[in-house]
N, C-alpha and C positions, 0 to 999 in steps of 0.2 A: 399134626402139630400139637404138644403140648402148651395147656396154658397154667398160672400158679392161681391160687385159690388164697385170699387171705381173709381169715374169719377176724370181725371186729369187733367188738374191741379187745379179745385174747390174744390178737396176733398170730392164728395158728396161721400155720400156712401147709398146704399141700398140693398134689400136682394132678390137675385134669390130664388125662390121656386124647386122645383122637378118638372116636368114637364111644368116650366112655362117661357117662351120669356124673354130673357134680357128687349128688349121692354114696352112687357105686365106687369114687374115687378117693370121698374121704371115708367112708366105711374101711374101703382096704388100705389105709392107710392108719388106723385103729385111732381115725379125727370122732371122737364122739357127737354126733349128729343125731338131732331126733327124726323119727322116721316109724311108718309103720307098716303099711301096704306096699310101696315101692313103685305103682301105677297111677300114684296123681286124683286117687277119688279120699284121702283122709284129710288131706293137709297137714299131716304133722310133719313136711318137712319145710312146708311155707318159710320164705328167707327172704332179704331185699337186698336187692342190688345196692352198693351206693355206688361203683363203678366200674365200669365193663361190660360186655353184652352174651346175649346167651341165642342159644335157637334152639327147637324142639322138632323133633320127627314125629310130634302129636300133639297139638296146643291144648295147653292147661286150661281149665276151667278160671280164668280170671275176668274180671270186668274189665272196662277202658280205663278206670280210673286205679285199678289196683294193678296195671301193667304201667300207667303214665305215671306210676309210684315206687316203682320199681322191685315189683315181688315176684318170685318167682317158684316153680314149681322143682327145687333141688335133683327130684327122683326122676322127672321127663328134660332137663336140662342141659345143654351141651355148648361148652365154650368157645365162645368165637374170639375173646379177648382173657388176659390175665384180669381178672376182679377180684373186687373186695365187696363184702357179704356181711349183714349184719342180720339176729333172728329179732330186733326189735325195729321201735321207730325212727331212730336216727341212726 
């Protein structure tokens, strides 16, 4: 199942696949996304939730308090809900 992806506050929107990286979904969708490694050890694709949920086939290096804040690892990430995504703090 697909889920929609909407970046905030630009509004982009684009479409997670079933099996496929937030990342890897807006990349081929030519959604400019920063990013470097692709494996979850740079952080340059660090993002936060503001709502919807994700799961991982390898948990990110996050703290308890930077998951209960809702950030997440875009390159190891996988939708379980349509969200909305911001690269800042609100």
């Amino acid at each position: 199942m697909s889920h929609k992806v909407t970046l905030w506050p630009q509004n982009i929107e684009f479409i997670v696949a079933n099996g496929q990286t937030v990342l890897d979904a807006a990349l081929n969708q030519d959604v400019a996304f920063p990013h470097r490694c692709k494996v979850g050890a740079c952080a340059s694709c660090l993002c936060r939730i503001t709502r919807g949920q994700v799961s991982y086939d390898l948990e990110p290096m996050l703290t308890e308090n930077e998951k209960q804040q809702g950030w997440m690892f875009s390159c190891l990430a996988h939708t379980e809900s349509d969200l909305v995504i911001t690269f800042g703090e609100e």
